[in-house]
Residue, then its C-alpha position, 0 to 999 in steps of 0.5 A: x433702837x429699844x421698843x417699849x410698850x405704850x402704856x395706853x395704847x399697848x402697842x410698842x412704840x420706839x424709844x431713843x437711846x444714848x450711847x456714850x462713847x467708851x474710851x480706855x482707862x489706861x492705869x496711870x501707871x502707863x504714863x511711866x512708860x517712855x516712847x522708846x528712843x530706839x523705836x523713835x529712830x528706827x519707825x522713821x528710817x523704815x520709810x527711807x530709802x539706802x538706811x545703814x542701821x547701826x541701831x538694833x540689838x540683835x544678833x545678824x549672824x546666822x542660828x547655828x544648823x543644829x539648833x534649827x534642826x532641832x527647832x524643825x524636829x521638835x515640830x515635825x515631832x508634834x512638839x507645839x502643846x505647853x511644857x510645864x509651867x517651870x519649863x521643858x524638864x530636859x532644857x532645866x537639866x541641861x541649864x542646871x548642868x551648863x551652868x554648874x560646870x561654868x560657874x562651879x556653882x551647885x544647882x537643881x531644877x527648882x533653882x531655874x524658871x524658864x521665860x519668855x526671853x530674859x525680857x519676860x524673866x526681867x519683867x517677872x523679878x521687877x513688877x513682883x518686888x516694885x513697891x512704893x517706898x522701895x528704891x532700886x539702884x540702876x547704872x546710868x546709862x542702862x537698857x532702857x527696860x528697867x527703870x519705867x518697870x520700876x516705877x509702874x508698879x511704885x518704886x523709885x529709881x536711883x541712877x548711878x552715872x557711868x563716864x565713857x573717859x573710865x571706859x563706863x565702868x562702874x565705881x563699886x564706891x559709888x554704887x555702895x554711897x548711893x545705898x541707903x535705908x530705903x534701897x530695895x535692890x541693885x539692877x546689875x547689867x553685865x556685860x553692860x547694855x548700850x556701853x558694852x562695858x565689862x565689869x570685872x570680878x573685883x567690882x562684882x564682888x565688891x558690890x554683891x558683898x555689900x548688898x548681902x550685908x545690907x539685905x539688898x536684892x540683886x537682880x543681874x542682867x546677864x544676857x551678853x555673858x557669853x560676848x567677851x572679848x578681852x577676858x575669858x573670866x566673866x564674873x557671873x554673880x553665880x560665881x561671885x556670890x556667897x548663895x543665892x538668897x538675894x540673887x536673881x541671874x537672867x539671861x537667855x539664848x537671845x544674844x549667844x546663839x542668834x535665837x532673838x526671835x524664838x523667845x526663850x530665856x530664864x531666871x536662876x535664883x533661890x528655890x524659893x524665889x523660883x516658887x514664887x516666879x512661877x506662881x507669877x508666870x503662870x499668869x503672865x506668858x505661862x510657858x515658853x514656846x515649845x520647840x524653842x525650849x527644845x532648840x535650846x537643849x540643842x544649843x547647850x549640849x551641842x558643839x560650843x564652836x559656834x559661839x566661839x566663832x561668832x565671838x571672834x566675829x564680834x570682836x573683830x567688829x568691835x576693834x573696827x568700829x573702835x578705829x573708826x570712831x577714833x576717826x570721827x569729829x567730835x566723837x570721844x570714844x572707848x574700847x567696849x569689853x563686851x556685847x555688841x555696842x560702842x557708846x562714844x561721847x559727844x561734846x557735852x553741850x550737844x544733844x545726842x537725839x537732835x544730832x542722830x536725828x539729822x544723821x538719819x535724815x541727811x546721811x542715812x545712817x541710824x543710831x540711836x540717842x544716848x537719852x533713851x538710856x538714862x538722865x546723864x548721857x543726852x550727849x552719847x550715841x549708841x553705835x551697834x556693831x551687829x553688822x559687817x566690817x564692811x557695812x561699818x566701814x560703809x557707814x562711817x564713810x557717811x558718818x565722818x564727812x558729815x561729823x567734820x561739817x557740823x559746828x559743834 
């Protein structure tokens, strides 16, 4: 409460005041962010008891010894200032040096920008270049990040449908018939995130040919490039492209060395879209954590046995719960080529997100609806085989009993 003086008497008398109460003005731009199908499902199995979760993508098996004892030496070392803003000088040689040799592609320091996770590096590439009149191209089903990042900053999205009876793969046909006079860039998730598809090298080149005719931006999701399981010869666009002009290639360590939690993943393109990024990233999450960045050196120029190990543990997931899916009622499901998740089909009239809510509820096994990936696949389940055989083995004992019950 104010006190003013009384203009006759002198003295200082109390004054009402009224305070309006202030309430966020959130931008607009907030209202093209959807609540996550995944976080929906996952929030209310958290207040349950006995929930199989073959919802979440991320890595259950362990981060490799080495890593962690580089993590632990670089704080112990008194590594927990900032690196510079491009990242710690010895996790760019290292990357430019691993890259190089898998992909034969000649690259330098200035060629990466190392991230906050891929889930940094992609926010960087979308919000930088998203503007009205611009049209992105993005597969339906894709990871549910990129279309709201699109449309917050003003771009339009312009879906290209997968099918699970072609095994999700994507038609270069029809991803070069959806392009037109407004289209800005390509989003290219490969190893394909929630289908598990891999595309091969036909399709990629097919497709990046096409955009550098057309000056098209690509910006190629590959954070799962290391989880193939059919094929040793993943077609990276670093190796698929003529140079890296229109090229933005994100991954991170998330997904190939169990290190989801540290945070650390990078952008490769051009010199001259890495100066620009960085200008960007300066204001955003600055550097990336420290003694994570130094736990990656460790990663890379360590022994590969472990990711090799931890693929073939993959894989004997994914042919499991490929059997086990076959097994089940009314599911149509595929052989997943890659990454972590089988995408199996329902009957085309049935409501994946009605059905993975009542599987939840009265069996207590969690999946995530198909809709929180895209416009075309309401009808699909995202089966995430991040677990042990036995816990699949577990689950599906639930998920097929019950399946068998439903009038669908």
């Amino acid at each position: 409460m104010a006190e003013a003086p009384n203009r006759e008497t002198g003295q200082a008398k109390p004054r009402k005041v009224k305070y309006r109460k202030a309430k966020a003005s959130w931008n607009p731009a907030m209202q093209a962010i959807p609540v996550s199908g995944i976080r929906r499902l996952v929030n209310m199995a958290s207040s349950m008891k006995d929930v199989i979760h073959l919802s979440i993508g991320q890595p259950d098996l362990p981060t490799p010894k080495h890593i962690i004892d580089a993590y632990v030496d670089a704080l112990n070392a008194g590594q927990t200032g900032y690196t510079m803003d491009a990242g710690l000088p010895e996790l760019l040689v290292a990357l430019r040096d691993y890259y190089g040799r898998r992909y034969n592609r000649k690259l330098t320091r200035d060629n990466i920008l190392i991230t906050s996770g891929a889930t940094e590096a992609m926010y960087l590439a979308l919000s930088a270049t998203s503007a009205p009149g611009r049209q992105f191209i993005v597969t339906d089903p894709s990871f549910l990040l990129y279309a709201p990042l699109i449309r917050m900053n003003g771009g339009e999205v312009k879906y290209v449908p997968t099918r699970a009876e072609n095994n999700h793969q994507l038609d270069p046909d029809d991803v070069i018939k959806a392009m037109g006079s407004r289209t800005f860039a390509l989003v290219l998730n490969n190893p394909n995130n929630p289908t598990g598809a891999v595309y091969p090298r036909s399709t990629v080149e097919t497709i990046l040919e096409e955009c550098a005719y057309r000056g098209i931006q690509v910006y190629a999701d590959e954070v799962y490039d290391h989880l193939i399981f059919d094929d040793d010869d993943f077609a990276s666009v670093l190796n698929c492209s003529m140079d890296l002009d229109n090229i933005m290639c994100i991954s991170s360590f998330s997904k190939t060395y169990s290190m989801a939690g540290l945070r650390v993943g990078w952008v490769i393109s051009s010199q001259a879209a890495i100066k620009s990024l960085r200008r960007y990233h300066m204001f955003t999450t600055s550097v990336a954590n420290t003694p994570a960045q130094f736990a990656g050196v460790a990663a890379l120029t360590g022994d590969q046995q472990c990711v090799r190990d931890m693929v073939d543990i993959y894989r004997e997931r994914r042919d499991k719960v490929v059997e086990l899916i076959d097994q089940t009622p009314y599911m149509t499901g595929y052989k997943p080529g890659g990454a972590f998740f089988a995408f199996p089909d329902l009957p085309p009239h049935v409501d994946g997100s009605d059905l993975a809510l009542r599987m939840l509820k009265e069996t207590g096994v969690c999946v995530v609806p198909g809709d929180a990936f895209g416009e075309e696949c309401t009808n699909a389940l995202r089966i995430s085989f991040s677990t042990t055989c036995e816990r699949l083995e577990e689950a599906f004992d639930r998920i097929i009993p019950w399946m068998a019950k439903q009038q669908l």
